[in-house]
KOLKOL-589747 format. One record per residue (C-alpha): residue number from 0; residue in three letters; y, z, x negated. Coordinates in steps of 0.25 Angstrom, whole numbers, plus 5000, padded with zeros to 4 digits. Each point is the difference from the previous one (the first is absolute). Layout:
residues N
    n  res     v     w     u
  NUM  ALA     Y     Z     X
...
END
This chain:
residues 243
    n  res     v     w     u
    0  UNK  5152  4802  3976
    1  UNK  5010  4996  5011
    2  UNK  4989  4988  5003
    3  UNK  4991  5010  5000
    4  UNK  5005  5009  5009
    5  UNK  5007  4989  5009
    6  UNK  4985  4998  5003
    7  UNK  4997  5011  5004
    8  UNK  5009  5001  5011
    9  UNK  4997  4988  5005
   10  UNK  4984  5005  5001
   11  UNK  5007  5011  5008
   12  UNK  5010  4994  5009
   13  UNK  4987  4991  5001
   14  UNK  4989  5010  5003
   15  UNK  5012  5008  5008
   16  UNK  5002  4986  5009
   17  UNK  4984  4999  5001
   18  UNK  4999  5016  5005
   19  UNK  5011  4998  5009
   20  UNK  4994  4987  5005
   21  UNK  4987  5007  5001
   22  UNK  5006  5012  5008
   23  UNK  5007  4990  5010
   24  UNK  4988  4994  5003
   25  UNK  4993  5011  5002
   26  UNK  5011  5006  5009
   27  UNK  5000  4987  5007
   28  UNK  4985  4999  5002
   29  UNK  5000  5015  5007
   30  UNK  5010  4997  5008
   31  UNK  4991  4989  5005
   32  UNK  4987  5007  5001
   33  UNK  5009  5011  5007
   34  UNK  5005  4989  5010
   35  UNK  4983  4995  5000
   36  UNK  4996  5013  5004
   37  UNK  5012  5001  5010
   38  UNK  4995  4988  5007
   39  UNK  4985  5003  4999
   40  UNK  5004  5015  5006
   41  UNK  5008  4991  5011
   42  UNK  4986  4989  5002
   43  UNK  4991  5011  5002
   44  UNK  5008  5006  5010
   45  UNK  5001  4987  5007
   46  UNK  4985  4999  4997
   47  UNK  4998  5016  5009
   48  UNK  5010  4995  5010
   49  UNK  4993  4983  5000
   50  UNK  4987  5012  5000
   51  UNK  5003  5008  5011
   52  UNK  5007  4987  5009
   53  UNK  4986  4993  4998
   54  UNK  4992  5012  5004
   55  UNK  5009  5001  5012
   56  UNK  5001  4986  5002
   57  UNK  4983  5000  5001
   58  UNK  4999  5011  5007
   59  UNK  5009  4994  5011
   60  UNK  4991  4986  4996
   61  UNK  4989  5009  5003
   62  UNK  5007  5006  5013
   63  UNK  5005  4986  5004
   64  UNK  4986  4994  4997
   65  UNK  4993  5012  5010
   66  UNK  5010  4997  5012
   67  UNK  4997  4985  4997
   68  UNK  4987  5004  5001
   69  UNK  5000  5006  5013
   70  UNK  5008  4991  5005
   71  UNK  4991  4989  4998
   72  UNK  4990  5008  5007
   73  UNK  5007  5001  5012
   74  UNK  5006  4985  4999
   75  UNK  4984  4997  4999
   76  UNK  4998  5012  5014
   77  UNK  5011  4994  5007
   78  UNK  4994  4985  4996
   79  UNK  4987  5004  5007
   80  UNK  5007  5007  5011
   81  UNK  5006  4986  5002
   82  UNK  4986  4994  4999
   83  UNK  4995  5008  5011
   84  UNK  5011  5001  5010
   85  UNK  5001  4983  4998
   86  UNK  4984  5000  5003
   87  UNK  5004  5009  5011
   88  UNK  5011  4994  5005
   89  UNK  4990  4985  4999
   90  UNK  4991  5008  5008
   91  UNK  5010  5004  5011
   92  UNK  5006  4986  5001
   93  UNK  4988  4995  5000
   94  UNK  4995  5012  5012
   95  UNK  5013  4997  5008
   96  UNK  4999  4985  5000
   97  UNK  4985  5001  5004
   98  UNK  5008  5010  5011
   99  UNK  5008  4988  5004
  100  UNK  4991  4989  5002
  101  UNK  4990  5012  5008
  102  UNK  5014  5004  5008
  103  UNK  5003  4983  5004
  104  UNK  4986  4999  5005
  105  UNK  5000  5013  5009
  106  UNK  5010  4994  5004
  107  UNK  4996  4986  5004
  108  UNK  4988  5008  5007
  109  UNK  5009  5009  5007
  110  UNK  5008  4986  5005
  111  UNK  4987  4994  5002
  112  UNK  4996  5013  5008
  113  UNK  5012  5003  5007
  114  UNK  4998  4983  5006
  115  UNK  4987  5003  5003
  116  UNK  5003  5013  5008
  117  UNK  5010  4993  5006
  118  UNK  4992  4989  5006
  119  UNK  4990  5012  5003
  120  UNK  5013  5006  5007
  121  UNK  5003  4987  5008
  122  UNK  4984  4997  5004
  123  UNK  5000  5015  5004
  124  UNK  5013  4999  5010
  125  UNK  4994  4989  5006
  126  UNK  4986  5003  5002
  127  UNK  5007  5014  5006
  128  UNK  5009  4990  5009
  129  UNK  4986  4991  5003
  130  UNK  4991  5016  5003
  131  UNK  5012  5005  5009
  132  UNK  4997  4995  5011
  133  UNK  4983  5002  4998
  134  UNK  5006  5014  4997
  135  UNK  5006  5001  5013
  136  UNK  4991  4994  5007
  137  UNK  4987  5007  4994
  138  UNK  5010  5014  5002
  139  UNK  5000  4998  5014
  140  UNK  4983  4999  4999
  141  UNK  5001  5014  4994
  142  UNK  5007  5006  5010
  143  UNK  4993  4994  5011
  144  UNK  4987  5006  4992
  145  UNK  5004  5012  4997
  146  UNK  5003  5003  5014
  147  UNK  4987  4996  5004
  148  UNK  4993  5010  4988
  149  UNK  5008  5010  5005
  150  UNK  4995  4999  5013
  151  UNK  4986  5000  4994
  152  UNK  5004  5012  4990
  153  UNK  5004  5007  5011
  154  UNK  4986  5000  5007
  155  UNK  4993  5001  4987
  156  UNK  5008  5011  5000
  157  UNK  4994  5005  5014
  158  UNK  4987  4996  4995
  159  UNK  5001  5010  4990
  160  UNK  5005  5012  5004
  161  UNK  4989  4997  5009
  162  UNK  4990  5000  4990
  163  UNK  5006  5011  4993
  164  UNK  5000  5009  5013
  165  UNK  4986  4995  5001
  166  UNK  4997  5005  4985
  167  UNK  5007  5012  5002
  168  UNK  4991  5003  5013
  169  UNK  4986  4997  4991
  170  UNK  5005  5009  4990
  171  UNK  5002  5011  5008
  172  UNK  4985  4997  5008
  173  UNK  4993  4998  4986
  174  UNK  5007  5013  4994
  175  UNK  4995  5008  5013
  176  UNK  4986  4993  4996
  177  UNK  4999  5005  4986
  178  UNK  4994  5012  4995
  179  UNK  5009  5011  4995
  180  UNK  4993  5004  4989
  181  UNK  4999  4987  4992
  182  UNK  5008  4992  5010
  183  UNK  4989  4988  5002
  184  UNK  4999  4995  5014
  185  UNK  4986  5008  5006
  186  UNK  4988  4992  5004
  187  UNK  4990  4999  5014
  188  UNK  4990  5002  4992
  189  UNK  4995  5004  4986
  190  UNK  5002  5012  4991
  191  UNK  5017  4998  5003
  192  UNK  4999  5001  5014
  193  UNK  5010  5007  5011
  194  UNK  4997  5016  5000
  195  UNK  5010  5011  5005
  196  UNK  5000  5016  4999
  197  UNK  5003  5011  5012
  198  UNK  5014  4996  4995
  199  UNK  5000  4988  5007
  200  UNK  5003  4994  4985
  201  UNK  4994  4987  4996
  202  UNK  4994  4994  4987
  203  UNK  4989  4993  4994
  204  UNK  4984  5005  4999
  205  UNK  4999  5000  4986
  206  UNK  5014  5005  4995
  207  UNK  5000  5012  5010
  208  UNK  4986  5003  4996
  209  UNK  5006  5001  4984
  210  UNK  5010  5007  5004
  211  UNK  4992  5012  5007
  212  UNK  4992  5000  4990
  213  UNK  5010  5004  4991
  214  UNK  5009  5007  5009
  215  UNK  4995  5003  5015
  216  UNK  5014  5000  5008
  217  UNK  5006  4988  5006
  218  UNK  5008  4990  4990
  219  UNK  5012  4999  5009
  220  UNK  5001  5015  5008
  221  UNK  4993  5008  4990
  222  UNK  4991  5005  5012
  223  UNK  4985  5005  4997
  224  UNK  4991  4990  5001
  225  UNK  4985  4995  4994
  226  UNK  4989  4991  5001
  227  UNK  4995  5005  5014
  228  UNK  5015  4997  5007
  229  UNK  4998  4983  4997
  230  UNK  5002  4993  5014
  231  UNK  4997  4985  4999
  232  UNK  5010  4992  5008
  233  UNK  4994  4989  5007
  234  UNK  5008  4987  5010
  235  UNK  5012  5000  4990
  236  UNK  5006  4987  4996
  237  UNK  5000  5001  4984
  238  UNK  5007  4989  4990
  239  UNK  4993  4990  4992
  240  UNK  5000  5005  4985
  241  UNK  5006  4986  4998
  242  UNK  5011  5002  5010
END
């Protein structure tokens, strides 16, 4: 009976040793899971901040890769910018050097032209010294001529005022042979030949005959006169028409 019942505590200080072991473990393995969980709760939080970093991180990647971009493209403008103003500055040096060598042969030709003017110079003083005297000489000719023209200008000059009374003199004879009404010179005979009026006033047969036919009164005095008053002048010295 004691056996027996020594036994049976021993199952229960046994089972109770198990429980308690049990309970223990248990405890222990919650506390872990609680300190897992903690952990997790921590890495997940380090995972939306490592997140939200990494979305910053590409979006300045992104902003860094853009300006890089742009740079790029203005590197590349600026490159060809280069390009050009080196073919431009080639093309300069090159248009300044061709201004060089066309600058040292003007001026060879101005020395060589200033030299040959120079000679031409010289040549000139002395063909000037050489004529000096001819033109001295051939001076005193001209003066000696030009006294004699004016000598003969002076009575070519009588000559013509001479000729120019005498023209003066014709004028007035041919004007006093002409015929008032269409100022031809009157002929000796023929159908334009001298007639006068009562008037005394002179013209030519036919034009005087026209006129009183249209108008009977003398062309110059207005005086009455026809046909019947005609008087023929006869022994007057008349002009050629070719006077």
């Amino acid at each position: 009976m004691d056996a027996t019942a020594d036994n049976v505590i021993d199952a229960e200080d046994e089972w109770l040793l198990q429980w308690n072991q049990i309970d223990f473990e248990s405890l222990f393995q919650e506390t872990e899971l609680f300190q897992l969980e903690q952990k997790l709760t921590k890495a997940r939080d380090v995972r939306d901040k490592l997140t939200i970093a990494l979305k910053e991180a590409n979006n300045n990647f992104d902003l860094l890769q853009e300006d890089f971009e742009k740079q790029m493209h203005k590197l590349q403008y600026t490159s060809s910018q280069k390009e050009q103003l080196i073919i431009e500055r080639d093309g300069l040096l090159l248009h300044v050097q061709e201004m060089k060598d066309a600058n040292i042969k003007l001026k060879q030709q101005v020395n060589e032209q200033s030299a040959s003017m120079q000679k031409i110079t010289e040549d000139y003083h002395a063909r000037l010294a050489e004529t000096e005297e001819d033109r001295q000489q051939l001076l005193g000719e001209l003066r000696s001529q030009d006294a004699r023209y004016t000598i003969q200008m002076e009575e070519l000059q009588g000559k013509a005022d001479e000729c120019l009374n005498l023209k003066q003199l014709l004028k007035r004879e041919r004007e006093n042979m002409n015929c008032p009404i269409c100022f031809c010179p009157w002929e000796e005979l023929g159908c334009h030949r001298l007639v006068t009026l009562r008037c005394g006033h002179l013209f030519g047969d036919s034009c005087l005959r026209d006129h009183l036919n249209r108008c009977l009164e003398c062309p110059l005095c207005r005086s009455h006169a026809d046909n019947s008053q005609l008087i023929y002048i006869y022994g007057r010295n008349v002009l050629p028409n070719n006077f």
